[in-house]
VOSE-609051 format. One record per residue (C-alpha): residue in three letters; x, y, z. Coordinates in nm, 3 decimals. Each point is the difference from the previous one (the first is absolute). Layout:
BEGIN
residu->Ala	u->X	v->Y	w->Z $
...
This chain:
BEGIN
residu->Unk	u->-10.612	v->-25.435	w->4.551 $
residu->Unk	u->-0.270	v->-0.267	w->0.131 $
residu->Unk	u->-0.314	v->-0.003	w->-0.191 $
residu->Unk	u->-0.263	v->-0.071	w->0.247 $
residu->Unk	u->-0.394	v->-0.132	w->-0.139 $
residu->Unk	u->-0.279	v->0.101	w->0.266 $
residu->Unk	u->-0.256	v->-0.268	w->-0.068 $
residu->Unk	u->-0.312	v->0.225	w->0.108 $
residu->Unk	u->-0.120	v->0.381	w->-0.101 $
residu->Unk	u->-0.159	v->0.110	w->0.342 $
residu->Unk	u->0.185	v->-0.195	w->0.267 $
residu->Unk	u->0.090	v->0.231	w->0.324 $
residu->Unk	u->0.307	v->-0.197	w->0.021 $
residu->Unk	u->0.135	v->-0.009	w->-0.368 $
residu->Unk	u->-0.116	v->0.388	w->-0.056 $
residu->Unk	u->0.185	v->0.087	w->0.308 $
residu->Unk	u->0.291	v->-0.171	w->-0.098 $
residu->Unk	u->-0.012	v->0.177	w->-0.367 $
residu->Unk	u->-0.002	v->0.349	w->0.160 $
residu->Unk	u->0.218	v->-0.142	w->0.263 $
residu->Unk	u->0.322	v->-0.092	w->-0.282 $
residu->Unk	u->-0.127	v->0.312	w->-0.228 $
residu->Unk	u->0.076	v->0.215	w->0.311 $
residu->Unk	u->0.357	v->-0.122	w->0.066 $
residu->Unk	u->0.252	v->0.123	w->-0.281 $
residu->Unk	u->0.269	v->-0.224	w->0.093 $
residu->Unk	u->-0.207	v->-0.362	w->-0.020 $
residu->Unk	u->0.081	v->-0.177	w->-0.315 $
residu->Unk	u->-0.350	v->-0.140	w->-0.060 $
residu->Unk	u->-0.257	v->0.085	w->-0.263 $
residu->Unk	u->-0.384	v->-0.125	w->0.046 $
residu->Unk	u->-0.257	v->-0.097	w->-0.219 $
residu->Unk	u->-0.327	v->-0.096	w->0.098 $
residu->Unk	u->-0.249	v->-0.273	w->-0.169 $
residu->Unk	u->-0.363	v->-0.096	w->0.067 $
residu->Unk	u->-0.104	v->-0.402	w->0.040 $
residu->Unk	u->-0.362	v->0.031	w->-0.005 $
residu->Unk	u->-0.064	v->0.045	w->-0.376 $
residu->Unk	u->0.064	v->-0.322	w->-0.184 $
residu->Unk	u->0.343	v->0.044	w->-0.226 $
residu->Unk	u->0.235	v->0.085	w->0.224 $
residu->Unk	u->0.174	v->-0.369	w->-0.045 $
residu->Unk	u->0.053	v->0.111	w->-0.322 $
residu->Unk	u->0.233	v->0.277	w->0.013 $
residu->Unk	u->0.290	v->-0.003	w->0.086 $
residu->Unk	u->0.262	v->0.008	w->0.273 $
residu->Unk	u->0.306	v->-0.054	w->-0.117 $
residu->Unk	u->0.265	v->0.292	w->0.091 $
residu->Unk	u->-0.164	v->0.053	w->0.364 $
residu->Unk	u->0.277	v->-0.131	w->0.285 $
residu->Unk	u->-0.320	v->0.026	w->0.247 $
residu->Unk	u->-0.380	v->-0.097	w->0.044 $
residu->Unk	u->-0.119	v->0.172	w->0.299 $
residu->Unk	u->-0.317	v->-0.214	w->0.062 $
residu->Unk	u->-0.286	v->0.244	w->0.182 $
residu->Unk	u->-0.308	v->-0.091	w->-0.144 $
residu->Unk	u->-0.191	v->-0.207	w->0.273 $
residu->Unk	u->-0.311	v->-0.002	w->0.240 $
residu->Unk	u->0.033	v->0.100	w->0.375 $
residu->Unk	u->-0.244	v->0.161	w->0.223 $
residu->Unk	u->-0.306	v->-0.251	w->0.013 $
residu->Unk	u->-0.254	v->-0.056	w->0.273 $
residu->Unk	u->0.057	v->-0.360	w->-0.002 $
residu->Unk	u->-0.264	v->-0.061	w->0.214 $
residu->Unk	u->-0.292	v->0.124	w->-0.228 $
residu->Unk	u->0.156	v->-0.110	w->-0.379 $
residu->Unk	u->-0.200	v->-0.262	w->-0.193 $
residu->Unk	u->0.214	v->-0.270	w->-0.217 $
residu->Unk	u->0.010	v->0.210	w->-0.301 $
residu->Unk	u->0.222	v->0.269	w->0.212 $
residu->Unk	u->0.222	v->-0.300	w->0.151 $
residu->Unk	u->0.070	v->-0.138	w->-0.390 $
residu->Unk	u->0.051	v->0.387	w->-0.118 $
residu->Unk	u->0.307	v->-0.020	w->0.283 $
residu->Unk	u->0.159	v->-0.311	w->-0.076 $
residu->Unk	u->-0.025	v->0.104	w->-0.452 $
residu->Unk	u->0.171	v->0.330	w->0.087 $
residu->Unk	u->0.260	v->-0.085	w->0.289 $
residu->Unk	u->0.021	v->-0.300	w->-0.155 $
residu->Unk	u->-0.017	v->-0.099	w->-0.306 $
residu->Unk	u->0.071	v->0.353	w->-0.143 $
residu->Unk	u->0.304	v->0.015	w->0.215 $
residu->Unk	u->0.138	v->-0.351	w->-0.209 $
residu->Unk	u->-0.078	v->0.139	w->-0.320 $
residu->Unk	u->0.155	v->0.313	w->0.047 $
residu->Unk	u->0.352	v->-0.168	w->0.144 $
residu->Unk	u->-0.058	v->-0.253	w->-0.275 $
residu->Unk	u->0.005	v->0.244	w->-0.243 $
residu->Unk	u->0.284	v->0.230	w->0.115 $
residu->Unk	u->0.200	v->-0.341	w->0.040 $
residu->Unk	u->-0.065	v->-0.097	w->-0.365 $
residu->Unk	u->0.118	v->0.366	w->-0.135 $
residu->Unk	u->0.311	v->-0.039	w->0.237 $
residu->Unk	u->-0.079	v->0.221	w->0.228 $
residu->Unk	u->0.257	v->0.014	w->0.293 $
residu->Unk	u->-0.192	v->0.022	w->0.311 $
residu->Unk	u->-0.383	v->0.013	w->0.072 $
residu->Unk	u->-0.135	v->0.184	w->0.323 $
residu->Unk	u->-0.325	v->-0.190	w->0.192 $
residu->Unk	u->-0.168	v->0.230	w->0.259 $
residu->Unk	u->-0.126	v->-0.233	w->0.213 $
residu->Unk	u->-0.089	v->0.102	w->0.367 $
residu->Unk	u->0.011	v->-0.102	w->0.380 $
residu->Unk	u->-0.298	v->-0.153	w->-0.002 $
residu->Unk	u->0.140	v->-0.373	w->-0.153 $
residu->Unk	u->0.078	v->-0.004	w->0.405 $
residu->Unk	u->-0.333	v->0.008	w->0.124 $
residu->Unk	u->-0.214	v->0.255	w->0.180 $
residu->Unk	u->0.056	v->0.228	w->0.257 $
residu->Unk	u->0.044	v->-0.090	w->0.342 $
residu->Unk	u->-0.302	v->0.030	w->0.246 $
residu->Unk	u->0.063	v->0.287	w->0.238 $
residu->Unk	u->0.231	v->-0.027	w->0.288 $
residu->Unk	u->0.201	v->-0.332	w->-0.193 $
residu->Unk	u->0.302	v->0.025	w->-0.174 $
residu->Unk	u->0.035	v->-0.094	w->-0.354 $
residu->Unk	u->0.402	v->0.049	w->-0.159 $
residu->Unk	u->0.066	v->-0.184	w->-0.291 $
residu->Unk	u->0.348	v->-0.123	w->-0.035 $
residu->Unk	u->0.240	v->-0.229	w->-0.230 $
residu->Unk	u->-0.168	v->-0.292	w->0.165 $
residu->Unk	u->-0.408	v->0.120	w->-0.054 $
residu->Unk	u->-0.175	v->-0.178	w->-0.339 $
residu->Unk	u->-0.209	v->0.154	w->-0.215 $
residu->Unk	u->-0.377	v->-0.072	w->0.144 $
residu->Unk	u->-0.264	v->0.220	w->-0.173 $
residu->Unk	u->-0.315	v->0.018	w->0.199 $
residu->Unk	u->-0.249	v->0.105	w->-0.297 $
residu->Unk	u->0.022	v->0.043	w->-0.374 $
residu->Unk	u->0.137	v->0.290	w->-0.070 $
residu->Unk	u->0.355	v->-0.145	w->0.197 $
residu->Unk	u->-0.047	v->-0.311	w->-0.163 $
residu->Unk	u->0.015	v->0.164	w->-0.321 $
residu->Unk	u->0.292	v->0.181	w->0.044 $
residu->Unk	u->0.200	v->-0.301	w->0.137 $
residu->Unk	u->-0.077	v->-0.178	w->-0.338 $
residu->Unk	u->0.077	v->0.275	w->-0.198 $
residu->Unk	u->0.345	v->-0.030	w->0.178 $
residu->Unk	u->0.004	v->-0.364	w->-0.086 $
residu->Unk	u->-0.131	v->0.041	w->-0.311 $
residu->Unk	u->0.310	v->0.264	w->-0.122 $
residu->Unk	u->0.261	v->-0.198	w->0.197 $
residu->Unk	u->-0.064	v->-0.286	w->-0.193 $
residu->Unk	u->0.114	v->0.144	w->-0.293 $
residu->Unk	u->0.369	v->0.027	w->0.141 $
residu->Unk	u->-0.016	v->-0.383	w->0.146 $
residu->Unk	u->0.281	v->-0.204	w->-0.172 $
residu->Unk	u->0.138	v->0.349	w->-0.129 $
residu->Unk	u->0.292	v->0.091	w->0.230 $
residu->Unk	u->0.166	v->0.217	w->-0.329 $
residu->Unk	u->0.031	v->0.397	w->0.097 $
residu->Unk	u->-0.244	v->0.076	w->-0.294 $
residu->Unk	u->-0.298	v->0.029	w->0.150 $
residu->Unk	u->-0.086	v->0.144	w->0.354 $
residu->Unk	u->-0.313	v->-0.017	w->0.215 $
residu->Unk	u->-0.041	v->0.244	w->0.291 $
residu->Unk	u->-0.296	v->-0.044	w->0.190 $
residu->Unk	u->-0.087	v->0.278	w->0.271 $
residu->Unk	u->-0.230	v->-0.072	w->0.298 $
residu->Unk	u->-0.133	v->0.330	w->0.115 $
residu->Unk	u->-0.163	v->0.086	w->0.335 $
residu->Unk	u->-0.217	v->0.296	w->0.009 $
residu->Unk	u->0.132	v->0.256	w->-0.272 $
residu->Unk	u->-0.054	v->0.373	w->0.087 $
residu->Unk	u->0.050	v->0.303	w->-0.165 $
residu->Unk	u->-0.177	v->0.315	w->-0.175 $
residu->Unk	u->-0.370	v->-0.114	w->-0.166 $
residu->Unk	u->0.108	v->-0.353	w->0.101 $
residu->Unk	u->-0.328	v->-0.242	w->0.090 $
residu->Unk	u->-0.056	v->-0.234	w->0.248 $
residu->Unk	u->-0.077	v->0.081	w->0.361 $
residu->Unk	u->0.324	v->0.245	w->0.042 $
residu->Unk	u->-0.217	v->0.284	w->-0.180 $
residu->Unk	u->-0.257	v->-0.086	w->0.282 $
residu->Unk	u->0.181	v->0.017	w->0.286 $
residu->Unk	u->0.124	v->0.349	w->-0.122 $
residu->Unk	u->-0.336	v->0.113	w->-0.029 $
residu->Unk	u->-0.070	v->-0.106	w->0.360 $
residu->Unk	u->0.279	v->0.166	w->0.106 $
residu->Unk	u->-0.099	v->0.366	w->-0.130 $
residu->Unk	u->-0.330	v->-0.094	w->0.169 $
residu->Unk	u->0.041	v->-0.118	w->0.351 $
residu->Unk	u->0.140	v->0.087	w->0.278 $
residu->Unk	u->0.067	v->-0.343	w->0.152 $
residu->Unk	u->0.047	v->-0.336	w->-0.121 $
residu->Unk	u->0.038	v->-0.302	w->0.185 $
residu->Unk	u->0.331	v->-0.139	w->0.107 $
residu->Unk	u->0.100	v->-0.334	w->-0.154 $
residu->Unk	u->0.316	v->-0.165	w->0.042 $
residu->Unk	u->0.054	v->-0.153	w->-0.307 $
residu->Unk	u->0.248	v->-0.006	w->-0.276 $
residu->Unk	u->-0.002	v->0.060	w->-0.357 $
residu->Unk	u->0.232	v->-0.006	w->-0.321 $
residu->Unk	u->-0.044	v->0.244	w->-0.220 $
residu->Unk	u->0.192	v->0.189	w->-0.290 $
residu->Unk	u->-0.033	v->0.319	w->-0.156 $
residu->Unk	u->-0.051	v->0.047	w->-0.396 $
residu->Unk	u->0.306	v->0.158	w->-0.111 $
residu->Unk	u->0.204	v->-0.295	w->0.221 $
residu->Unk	u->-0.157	v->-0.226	w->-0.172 $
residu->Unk	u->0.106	v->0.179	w->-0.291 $
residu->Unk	u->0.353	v->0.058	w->0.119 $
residu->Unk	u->0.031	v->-0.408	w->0.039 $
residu->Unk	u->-0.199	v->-0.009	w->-0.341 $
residu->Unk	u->0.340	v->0.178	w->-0.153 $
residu->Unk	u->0.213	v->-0.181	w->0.198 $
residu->Unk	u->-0.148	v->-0.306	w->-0.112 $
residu->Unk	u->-0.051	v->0.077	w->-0.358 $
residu->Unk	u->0.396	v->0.163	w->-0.012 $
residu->Unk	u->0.161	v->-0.323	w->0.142 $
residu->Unk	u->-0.218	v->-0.269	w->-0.147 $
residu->Unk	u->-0.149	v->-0.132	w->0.326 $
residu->Unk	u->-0.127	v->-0.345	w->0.029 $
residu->Unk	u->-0.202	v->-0.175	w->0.258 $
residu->Unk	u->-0.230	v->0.072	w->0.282 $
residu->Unk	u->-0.020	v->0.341	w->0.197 $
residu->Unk	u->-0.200	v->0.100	w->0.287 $
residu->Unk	u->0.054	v->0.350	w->0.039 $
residu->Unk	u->-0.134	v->0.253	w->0.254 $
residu->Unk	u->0.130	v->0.288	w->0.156 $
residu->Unk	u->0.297	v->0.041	w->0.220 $
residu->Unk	u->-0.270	v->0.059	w->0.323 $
residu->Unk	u->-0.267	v->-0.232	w->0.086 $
residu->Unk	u->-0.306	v->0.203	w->0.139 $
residu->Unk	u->-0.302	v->-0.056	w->0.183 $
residu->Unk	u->-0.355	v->0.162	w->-0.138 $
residu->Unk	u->-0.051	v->0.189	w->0.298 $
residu->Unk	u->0.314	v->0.214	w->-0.030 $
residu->Unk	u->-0.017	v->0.027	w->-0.384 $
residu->Unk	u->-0.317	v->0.174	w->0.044 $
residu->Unk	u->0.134	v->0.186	w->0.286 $
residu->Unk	u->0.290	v->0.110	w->-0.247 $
residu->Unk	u->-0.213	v->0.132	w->-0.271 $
residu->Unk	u->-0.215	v->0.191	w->0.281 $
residu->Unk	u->0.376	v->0.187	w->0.093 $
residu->Unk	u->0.052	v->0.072	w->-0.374 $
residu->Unk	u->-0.336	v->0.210	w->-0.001 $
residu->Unk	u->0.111	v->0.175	w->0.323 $
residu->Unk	u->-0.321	v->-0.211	w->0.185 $
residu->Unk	u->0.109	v->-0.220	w->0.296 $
residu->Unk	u->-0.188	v->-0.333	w->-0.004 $
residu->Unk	u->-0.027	v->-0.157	w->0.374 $
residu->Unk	u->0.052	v->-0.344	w->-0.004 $
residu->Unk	u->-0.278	v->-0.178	w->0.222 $
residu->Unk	u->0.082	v->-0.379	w->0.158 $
residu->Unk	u->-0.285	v->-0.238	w->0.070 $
residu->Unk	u->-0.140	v->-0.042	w->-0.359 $
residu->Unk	u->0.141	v->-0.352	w->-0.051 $
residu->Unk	u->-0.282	v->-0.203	w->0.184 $
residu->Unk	u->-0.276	v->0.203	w->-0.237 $
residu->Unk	u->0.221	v->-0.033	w->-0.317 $
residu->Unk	u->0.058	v->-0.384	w->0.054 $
residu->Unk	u->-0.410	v->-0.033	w->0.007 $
residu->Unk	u->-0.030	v->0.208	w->-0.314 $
residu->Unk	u->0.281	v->-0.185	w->-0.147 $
residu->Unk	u->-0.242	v->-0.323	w->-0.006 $
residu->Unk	u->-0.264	v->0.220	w->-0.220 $
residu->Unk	u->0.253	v->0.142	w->-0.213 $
residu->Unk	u->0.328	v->-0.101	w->-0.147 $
residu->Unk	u->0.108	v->0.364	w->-0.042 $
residu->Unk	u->0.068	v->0.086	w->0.415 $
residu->Unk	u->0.311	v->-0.296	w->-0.085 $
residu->Unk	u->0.083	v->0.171	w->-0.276 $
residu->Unk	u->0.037	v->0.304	w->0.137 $
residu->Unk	u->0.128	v->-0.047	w->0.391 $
residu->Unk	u->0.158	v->-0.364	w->-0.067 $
residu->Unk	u->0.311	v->-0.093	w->-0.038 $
residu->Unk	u->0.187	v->-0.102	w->-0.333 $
residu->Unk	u->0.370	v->0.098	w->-0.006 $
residu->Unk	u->0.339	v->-0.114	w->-0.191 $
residu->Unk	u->0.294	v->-0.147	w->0.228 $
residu->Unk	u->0.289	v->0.271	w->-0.095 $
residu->Unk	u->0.172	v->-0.341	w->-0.113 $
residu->Unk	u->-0.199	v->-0.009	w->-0.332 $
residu->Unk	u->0.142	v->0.347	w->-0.108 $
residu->Unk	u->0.273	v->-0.138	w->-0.257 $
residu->Unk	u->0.079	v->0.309	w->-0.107 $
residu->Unk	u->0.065	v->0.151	w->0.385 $
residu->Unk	u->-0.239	v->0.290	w->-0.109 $
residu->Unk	u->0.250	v->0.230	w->-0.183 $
residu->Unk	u->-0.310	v->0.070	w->-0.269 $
residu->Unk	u->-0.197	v->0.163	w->0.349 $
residu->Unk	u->0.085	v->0.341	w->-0.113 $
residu->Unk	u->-0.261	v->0.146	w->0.252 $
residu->Unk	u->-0.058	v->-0.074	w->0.377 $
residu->Unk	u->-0.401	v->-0.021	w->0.122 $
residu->Unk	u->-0.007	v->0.353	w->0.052 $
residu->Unk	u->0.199	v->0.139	w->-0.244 $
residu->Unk	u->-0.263	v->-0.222	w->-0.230 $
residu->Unk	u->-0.309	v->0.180	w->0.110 $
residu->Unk	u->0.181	v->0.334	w->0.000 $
residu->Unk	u->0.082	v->-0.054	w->-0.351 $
residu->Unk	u->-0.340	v->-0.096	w->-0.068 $
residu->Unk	u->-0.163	v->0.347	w->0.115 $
residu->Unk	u->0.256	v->0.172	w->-0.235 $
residu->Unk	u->-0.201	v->-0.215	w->-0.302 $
residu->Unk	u->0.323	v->-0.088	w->-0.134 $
């Protein structure tokens, strides 16, 4: 039986993964969960856990309207928390600690109607703070295993593209909305990486079972574009959304007032290459995804 410590009480990804494990009789993992904002924490202690699943972070920021304070509140919690917390779980001998890091590290989106696939060959090249932050969290946790080549102690970090799933934030609960609202919707050929909650909580047990190491970039097995994503979850409420060409002269002048048109009709995709694991934890397809999301299950 793996013991597995959630660092964080009210993060969509750990909770998910709780109910996820609690759900499926047959996985031999048993959660806790600890909060890191109250002062203390370093003193308890660890010891007996084989993982620290590391959730507790900052994502979601308007980086274009946060004052200094907000930038130095990023880089303490993805961070330096992040160190402490693998610091500790190293000390108590801890096997292998977990650092939710994100796509981002690689930069923005693309601008609309250019390409952007990142591959074994792209570096890390955060365009704000918030992926700057996240890239030295990375650095800051690796660090603890450099010079350390024993099997004792195991750092996995995850870079996630756009996660999806029931109550999930971000601008996936957005686009849905749109989608039970309009009746057309502007087609974009772009392409996006995404992954759905309970994959990322299939490769969370995967990862947690076998002791994983390293760096993953995980996404599901299809790559989609926005425009037939929201025509998707139009078909699952039995509404047909027309797709309309001709928006991407408009969009590209909007996108120069507004970083979010990039962020939602650009480009930012994983080369299949990165997939290490040759997605056997993508336990649902696209649709099968947003089917299962309507059940609430």
């Amino acid at each position: 039986m793996k013991r597995v410590l959630i660092t964080g009480l009210n993060s969509y990804i750990g909770n998910s993964f709780e109910e996820y494990i609690r759900e499926m009789p047959d996985a031999a993992i048993e959660t806790e969960k600890i909060s890191l904002k109250e002062e203390g924490w370093e003193e308890e202690s660890w010891t007996g856990y084989d993982t620290v699943l590391h959730v507790a972070g900052l994502a979601h920021v308007d980086v274009n309207h946060a004052n200094e304070e907000t930038k130095r509140r990023y880089y303490r919690i993805n961070r330096d928390l992040a160190k402490r917390a693998a610091e500790k779980a190293k000390k108590d001998g801890v096997k292998q600690f977990i650092y939710l890091s994100s796509v981002i590290v690689y930069g923005d989106s693309a601008a609309i109607g250019k390409e952007k696939k990142i591959t074994e060959e792209t570096k890390p090249a955060p365009a704000n703070f918030y992926g700057d932050s996240k890239l030295q969290g990375e650095q800051a946790v690796l660090a603890l295993q450099a010079g350390n080549l024993s099997d004792s102690f195991h750092i996995l970090i995850l870079r996630l593209p756009m996660i999806y799933g029931k109550d999930s934030k971000g601008n996936f609960p957005k686009l849905k909305k749109l989608s039970e609202k309009t009746l057309i919707f502007p087609k974009i050929e772009n392409r996006r990486s995404m992954l759905y909650i309970k994959n990322l909580c299939e490769l969370l047990r995967i990862a947690v079972e076998g002791e994983l190491g390293g760096i993953i970039c995980p996404q599901n097995e299809e790559v989609v574009s926005t425009s037939e994503l929201v025509k998707i979850l139009g078909e699952q409420r039995g509404k047909k959304i027309a797709l309309i060409p001709g928006f991407s002269g408009i969009l590209k002048v909007f996108s120069h007032f507004t970083g979010y048109v990039n962020k939602v009709f650009g480009s930012l995709e994983y080369d299949r290459e990165l997939d290490v694991l040759e997605s056997e934890y993508c336990r649902y397809s696209l649709r099968e995804s947003l089917k299962d999301m309507e059940k609430g299950v």
